[in-house]
C-alpha positions as CSV (number, residue, x, y, z in Angstrom):
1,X,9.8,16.1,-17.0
2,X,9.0,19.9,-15.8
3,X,5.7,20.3,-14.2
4,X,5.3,23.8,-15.6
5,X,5.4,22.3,-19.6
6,X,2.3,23.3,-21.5
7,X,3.2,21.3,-24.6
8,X,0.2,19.4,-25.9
9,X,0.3,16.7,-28.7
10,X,-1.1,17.5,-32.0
11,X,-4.7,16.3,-33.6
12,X,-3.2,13.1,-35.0
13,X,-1.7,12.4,-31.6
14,X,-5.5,12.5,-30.1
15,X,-7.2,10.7,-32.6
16,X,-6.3,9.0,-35.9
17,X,-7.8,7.9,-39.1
18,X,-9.6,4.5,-38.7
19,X,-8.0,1.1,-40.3
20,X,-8.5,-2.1,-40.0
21,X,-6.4,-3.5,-37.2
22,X,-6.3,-6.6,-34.6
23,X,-6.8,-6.0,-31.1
24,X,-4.6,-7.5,-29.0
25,X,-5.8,-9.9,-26.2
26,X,-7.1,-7.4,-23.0
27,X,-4.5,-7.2,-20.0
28,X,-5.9,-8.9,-16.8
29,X,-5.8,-6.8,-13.5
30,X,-5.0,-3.1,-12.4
31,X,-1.8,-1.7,-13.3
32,X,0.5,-1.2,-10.4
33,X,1.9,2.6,-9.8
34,X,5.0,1.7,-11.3
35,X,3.2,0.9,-14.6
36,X,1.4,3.2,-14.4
37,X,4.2,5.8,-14.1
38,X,5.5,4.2,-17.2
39,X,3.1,4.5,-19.2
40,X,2.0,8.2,-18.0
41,X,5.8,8.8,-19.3
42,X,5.2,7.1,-22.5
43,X,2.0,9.4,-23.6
44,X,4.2,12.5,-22.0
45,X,6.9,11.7,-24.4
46,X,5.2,11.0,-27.2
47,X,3.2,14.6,-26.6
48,X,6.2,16.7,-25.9
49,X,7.1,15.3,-29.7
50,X,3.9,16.3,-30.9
51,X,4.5,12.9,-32.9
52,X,1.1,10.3,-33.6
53,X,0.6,8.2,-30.3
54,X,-0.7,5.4,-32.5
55,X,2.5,5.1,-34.1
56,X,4.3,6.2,-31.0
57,X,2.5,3.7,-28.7
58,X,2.9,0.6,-31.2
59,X,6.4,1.5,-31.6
60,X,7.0,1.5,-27.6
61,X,5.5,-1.6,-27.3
62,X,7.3,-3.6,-30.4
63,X,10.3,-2.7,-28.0
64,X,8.5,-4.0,-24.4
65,X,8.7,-7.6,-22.8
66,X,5.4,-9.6,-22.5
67,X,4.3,-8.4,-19.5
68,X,0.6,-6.4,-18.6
69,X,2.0,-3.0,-19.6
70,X,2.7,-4.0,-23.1
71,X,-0.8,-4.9,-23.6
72,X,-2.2,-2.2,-22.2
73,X,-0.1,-0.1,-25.2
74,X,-0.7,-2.5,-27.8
75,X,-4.6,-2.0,-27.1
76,X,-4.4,1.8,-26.3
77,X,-2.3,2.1,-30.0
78,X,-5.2,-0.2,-31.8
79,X,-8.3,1.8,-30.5
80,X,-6.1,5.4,-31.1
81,X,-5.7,3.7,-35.0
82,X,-9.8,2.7,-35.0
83,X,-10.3,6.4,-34.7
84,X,-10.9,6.7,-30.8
85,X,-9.5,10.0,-28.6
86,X,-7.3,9.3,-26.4
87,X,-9.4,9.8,-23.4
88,X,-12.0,7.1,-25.0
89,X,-9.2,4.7,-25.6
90,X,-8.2,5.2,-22.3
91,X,-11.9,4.4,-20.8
92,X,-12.2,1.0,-22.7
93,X,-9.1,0.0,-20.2
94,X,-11.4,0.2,-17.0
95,X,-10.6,-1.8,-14.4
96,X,-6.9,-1.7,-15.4
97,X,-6.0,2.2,-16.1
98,X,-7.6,4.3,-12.9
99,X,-11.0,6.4,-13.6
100,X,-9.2,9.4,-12.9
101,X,-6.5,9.2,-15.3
102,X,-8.7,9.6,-18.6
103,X,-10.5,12.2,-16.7
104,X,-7.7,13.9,-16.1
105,X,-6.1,14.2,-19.4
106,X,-10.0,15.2,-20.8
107,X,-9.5,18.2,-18.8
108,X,-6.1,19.0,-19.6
109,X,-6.9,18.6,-23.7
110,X,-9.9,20.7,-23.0
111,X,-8.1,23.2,-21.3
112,X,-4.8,23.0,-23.5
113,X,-2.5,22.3,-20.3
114,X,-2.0,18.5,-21.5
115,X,1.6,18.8,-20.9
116,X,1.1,19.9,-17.2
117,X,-1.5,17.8,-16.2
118,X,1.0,14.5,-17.3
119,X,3.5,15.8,-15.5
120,X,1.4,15.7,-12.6
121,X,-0.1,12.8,-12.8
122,X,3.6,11.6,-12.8
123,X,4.5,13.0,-9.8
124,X,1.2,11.5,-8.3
125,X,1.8,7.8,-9.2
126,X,5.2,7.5,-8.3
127,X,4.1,9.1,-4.8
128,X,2.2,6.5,-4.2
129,X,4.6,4.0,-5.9
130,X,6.9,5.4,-2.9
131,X,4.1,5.7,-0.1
132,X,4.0,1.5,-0.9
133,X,7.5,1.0,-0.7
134,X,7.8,2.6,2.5
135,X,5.0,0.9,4.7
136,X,6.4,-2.7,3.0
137,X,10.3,-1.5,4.1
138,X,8.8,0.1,7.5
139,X,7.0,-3.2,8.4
140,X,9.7,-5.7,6.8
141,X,12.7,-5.1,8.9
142,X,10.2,-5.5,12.5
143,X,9.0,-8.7,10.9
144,X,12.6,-10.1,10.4
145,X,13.4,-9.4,14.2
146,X,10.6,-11.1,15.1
147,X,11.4,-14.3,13.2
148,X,15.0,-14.5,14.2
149,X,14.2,-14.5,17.5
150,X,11.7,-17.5,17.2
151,X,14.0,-19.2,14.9
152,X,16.4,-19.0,17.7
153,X,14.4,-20.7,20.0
154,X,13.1,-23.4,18.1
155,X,17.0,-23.8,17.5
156,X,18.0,-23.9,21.0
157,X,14.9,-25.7,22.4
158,X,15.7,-28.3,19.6
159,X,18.9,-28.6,19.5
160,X,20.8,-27.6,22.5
161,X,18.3,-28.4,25.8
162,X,18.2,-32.5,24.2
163,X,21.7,-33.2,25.7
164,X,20.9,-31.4,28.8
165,X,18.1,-33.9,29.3
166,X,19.9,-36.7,28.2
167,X,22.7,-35.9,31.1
168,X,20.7,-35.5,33.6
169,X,18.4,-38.6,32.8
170,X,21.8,-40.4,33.1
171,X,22.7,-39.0,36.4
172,X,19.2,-39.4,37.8
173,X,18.8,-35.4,38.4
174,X,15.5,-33.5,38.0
175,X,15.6,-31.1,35.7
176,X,14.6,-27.6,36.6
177,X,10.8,-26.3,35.4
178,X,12.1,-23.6,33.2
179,X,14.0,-26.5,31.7
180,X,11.7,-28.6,31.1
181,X,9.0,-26.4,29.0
182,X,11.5,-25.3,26.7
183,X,12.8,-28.8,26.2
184,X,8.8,-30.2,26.1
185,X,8.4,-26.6,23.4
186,X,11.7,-28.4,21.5
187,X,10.6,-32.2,21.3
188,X,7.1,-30.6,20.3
189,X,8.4,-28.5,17.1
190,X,5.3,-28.4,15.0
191,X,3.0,-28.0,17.5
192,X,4.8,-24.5,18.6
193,X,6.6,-23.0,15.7
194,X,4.0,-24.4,12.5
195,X,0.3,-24.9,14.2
196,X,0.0,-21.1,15.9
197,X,1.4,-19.3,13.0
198,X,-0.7,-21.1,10.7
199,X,-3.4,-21.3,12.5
200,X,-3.1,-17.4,12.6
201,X,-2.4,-16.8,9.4
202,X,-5.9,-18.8,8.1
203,X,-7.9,-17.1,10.7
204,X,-6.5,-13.9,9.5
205,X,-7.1,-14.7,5.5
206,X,-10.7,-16.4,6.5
207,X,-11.9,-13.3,8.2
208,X,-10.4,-10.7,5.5
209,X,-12.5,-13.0,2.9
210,X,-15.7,-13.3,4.5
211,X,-15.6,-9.8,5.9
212,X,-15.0,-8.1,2.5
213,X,-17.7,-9.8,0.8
214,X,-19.8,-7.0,1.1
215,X,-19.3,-3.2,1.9
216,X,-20.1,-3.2,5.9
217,X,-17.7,-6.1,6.1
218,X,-15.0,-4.2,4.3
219,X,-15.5,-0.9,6.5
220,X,-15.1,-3.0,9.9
221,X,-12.1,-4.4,8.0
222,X,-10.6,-1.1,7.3
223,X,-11.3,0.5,11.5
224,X,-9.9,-2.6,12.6
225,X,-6.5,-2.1,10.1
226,X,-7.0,1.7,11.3
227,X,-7.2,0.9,15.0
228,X,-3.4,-1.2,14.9
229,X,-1.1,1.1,16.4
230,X,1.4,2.2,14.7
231,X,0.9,0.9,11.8
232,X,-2.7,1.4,11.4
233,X,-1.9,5.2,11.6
234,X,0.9,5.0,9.3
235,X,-1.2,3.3,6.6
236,X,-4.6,5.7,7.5
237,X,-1.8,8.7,7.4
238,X,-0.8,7.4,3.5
239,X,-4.3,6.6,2.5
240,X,-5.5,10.0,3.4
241,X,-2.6,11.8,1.4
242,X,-3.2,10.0,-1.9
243,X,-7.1,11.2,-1.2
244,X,-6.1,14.5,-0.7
245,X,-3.8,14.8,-3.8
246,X,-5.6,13.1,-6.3
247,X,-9.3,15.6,-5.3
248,X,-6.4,18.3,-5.0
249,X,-5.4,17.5,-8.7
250,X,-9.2,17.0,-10.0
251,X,-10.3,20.1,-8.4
252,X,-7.3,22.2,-9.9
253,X,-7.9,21.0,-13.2
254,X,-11.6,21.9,-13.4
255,X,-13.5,18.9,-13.2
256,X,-16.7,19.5,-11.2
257,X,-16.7,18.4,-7.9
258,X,-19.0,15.9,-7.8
259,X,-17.2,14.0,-10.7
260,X,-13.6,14.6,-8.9
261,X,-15.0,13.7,-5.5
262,X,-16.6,10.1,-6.9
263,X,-13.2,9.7,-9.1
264,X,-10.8,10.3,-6.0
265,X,-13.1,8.2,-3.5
266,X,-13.1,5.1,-6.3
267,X,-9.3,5.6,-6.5
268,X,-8.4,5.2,-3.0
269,X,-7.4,2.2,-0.9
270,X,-9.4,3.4,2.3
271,X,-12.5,1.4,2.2
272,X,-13.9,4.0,4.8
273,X,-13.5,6.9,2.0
274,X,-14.5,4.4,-1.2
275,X,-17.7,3.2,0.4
276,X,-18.7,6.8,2.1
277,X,-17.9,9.0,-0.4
278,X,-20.9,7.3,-2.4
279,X,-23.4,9.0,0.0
280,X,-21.0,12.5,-0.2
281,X,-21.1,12.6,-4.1
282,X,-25.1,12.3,-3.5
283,X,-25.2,14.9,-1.3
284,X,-23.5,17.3,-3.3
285,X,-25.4,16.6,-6.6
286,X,-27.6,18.2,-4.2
287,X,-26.2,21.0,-3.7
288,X,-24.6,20.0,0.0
289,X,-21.6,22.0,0.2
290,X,-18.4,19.0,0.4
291,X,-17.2,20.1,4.1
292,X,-20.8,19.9,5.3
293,X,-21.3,16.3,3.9
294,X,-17.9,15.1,5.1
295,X,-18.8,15.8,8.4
296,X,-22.0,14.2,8.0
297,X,-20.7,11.0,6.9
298,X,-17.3,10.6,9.6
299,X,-14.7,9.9,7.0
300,X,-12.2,12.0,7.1
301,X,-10.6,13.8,10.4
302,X,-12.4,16.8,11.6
303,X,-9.1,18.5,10.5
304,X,-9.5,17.5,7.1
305,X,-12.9,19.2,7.2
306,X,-12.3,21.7,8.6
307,X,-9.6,23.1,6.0
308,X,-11.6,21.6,3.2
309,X,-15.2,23.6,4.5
310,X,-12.7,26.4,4.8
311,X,-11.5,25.9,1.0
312,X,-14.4,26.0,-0.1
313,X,-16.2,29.4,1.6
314,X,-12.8,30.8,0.5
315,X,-12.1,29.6,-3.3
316,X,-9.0,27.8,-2.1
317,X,-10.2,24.2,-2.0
318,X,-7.5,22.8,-4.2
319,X,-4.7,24.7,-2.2
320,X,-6.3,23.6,1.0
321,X,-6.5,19.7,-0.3
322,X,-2.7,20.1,-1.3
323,X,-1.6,21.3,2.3
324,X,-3.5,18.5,4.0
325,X,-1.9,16.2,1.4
326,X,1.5,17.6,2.6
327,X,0.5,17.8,6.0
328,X,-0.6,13.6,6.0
329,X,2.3,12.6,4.1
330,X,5.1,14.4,6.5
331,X,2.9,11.7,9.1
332,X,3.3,9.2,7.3
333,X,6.8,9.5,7.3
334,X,7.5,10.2,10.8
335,X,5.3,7.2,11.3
336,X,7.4,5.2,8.9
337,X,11.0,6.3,10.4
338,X,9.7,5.5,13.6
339,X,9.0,1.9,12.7
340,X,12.6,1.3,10.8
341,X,14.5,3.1,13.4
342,X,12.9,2.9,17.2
343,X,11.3,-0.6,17.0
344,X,13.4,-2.9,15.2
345,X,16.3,-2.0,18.4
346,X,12.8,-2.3,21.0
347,X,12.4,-5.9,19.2
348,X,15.8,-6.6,19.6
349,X,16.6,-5.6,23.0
350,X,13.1,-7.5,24.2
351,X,15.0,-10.6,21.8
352,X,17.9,-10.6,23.0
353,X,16.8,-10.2,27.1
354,X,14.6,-13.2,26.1
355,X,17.1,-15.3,24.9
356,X,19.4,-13.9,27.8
357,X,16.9,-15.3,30.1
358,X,16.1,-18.1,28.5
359,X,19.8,-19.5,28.5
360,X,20.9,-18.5,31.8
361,X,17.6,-20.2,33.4
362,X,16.8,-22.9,31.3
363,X,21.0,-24.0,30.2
364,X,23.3,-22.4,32.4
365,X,20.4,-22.9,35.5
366,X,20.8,-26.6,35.3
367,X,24.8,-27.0,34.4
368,X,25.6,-25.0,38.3
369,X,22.4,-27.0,39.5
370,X,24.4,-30.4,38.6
371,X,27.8,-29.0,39.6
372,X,26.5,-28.1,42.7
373,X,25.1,-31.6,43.3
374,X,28.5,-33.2,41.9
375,X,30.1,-31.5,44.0
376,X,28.1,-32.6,47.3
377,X,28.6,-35.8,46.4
378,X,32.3,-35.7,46.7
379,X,33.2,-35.6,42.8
């Protein structure tokens, strides 16, 4: 789909003439990017056409599996044939379509740029659909390393350091200390390999739960995801690219900044941005200019106000928001490559000089201790 295409969807494609009709059961939960790139490209095609999206929409989804994005057409094709706009229509699925997106395509009817403003909504969800994909595949390979190496220990401590033990019991030998705690770590398998992990894993879910119960919970949550290295960087770096965009797309498209400002803050994952920009949309309804209040309030990177305070004395504001979008997503990625490429061989090199150590000191150690003592013995 070209970015550049104007084509907007005719009257009947906005709204329809009322009829009686069922409305199908609500869909349960958010849709994820990839939905939502799907249906972005469904309401695209159907207004490229210029054909009815009642018909359209009800057509697409005879054709659909069960599944949450068939719902959510079924229900956007029922309220289009009860006579609601398509913005409207798109409202009644809060808390499953985003606040921006019937926002969005308000101001690109009202400005006859329809065309171009699904287009780039496109191009924003499957961004973040990619941004996603990336810190799971950056943080997935690293995780894999890890468990491999403790799979084998608990394989070696398990299986191999027994008959060690049970040799030298018979030849009355002592066995040497390194020897001994990994055999004590391998007759002891769910105490070292189930308890800590778990353990660590419940801590971990207990405090997420009781810390985002309420909003000064959720912001220490998000410093202390922030403050990981690494990977808190990566994960600030994407969450401050999506901001940037999606206020970079409101503001270009004319909605009043305010209103883009409280749409973009409610849209993003940062808790730091979500809960802050409450007091920045305040501010400016009082007439606070944005890079003023942003400083204020310590969300964002002085860099980030800095070019936006600059955007707005100059008129650029939504250039400026694009560039810093840019700017954080090139981090992002450097961030990311650096996880899939320079730590998985770190984890594997500290792996494998673990193991190294771990089987000349605690296996081979012992085998020349008892040759040595065989041998003294006249054997």
């Amino acid at each position: 789909m070209s970015s550049g295409s104007n084509a907007t969807p005719t009257n009947d494609a906005i709204t329809t003439t009322p009829v009686f009709t069922v409305v199908p059961k609500p869909a349960s939960g958010p849709l994820s990017a990839e939905e939502l790139v799907a249906l972005n490209e469904e309401i695209a095609a159907m207004a490229r056409a210029g054909l009815p999206l009642d018909q359209g929409l009800t057509a697409l989804a005879r054709e659909m599996g069960t599944g949450r994005l068939k719902k959510v057409t079924e229900q956007i094709a029922a309220d289009l044939h009860a006579g609601h706009t398509l913005p409207q229509a798109l409202d009644r699925q809060q808390g499953v379509v985003p606040n921006y997106y019937s926002a969005l395509l308000t101001a690109g009817i009202r400005s006859g740029k329809l065309g171009e403003v699904l287009a780039t909504l496109t191009l924003y969800a499957r961004s973040i659909a990619d941004f996603r994909s990336m810190i799971l595949g950056a943080l997935l390979y690293p995780m894999m390393v890890t468990l491999l190496g403790l799979g084998l220990l608990a394989f070696v401590s398990y299986s191999v350091l027994p008959g060690y033990a049970k040799v030298f019991e018979e030849m009355r030998f002592k066995l040497p200390l390194t020897t001994q705690v990994l055999l004590f770590v391998g007759t002891h398998p769910f105490a070292f390999f189930v308890v800590p992990p778990v353990t660590l894993l419940i801590t971990f879910l207990a405090t997420r739960f009781w810390l985002r119960r309420n909003a000064a919970g959720r912001m220490i949550w998000a410093r202390f995801v922030n403050a990981i290295p690494v990977v808190g960087t990566l994960i600030r770096s994407a969450r401050l690219a999506a901001f940037t965009d999606l206020l970079g797309i409101l503001v270009d498209q004319s909605v009043p900044l305010p209103d883009a400002l409280k749409l973009a803050t409610e849209a993003s994952t940062d808790t730091l941005i979500a809960e802050g920009g409450k007091h920045v949309v305040l501010e400016l309804r009082q007439g606070v200019p944005l890079g003023t209040s942003l400083h204020r309030q310590h969300l964002v990177p002085e860099l980030v106000v800095f070019m936006i305070g600059f955007g707005e004395r100059q008129g650029t504001l939504g250039a400026a928001l694009k560039q810093l979008a840019q700017m954080y997503r090139r981090q992002a990625d450097v961030r990311a490559a650096f996880l899939r490429t320079i730590l998985p061989p770190f984890l594997i090199i500290l792996l494998a000089g673990s193991l190294v150590g771990m089987f000349v000191f605690g296996v081979m150690g012992p085998m020349f201790a008892l040759l040595e003592a065989l041998g003294g013995m006249g054997f």
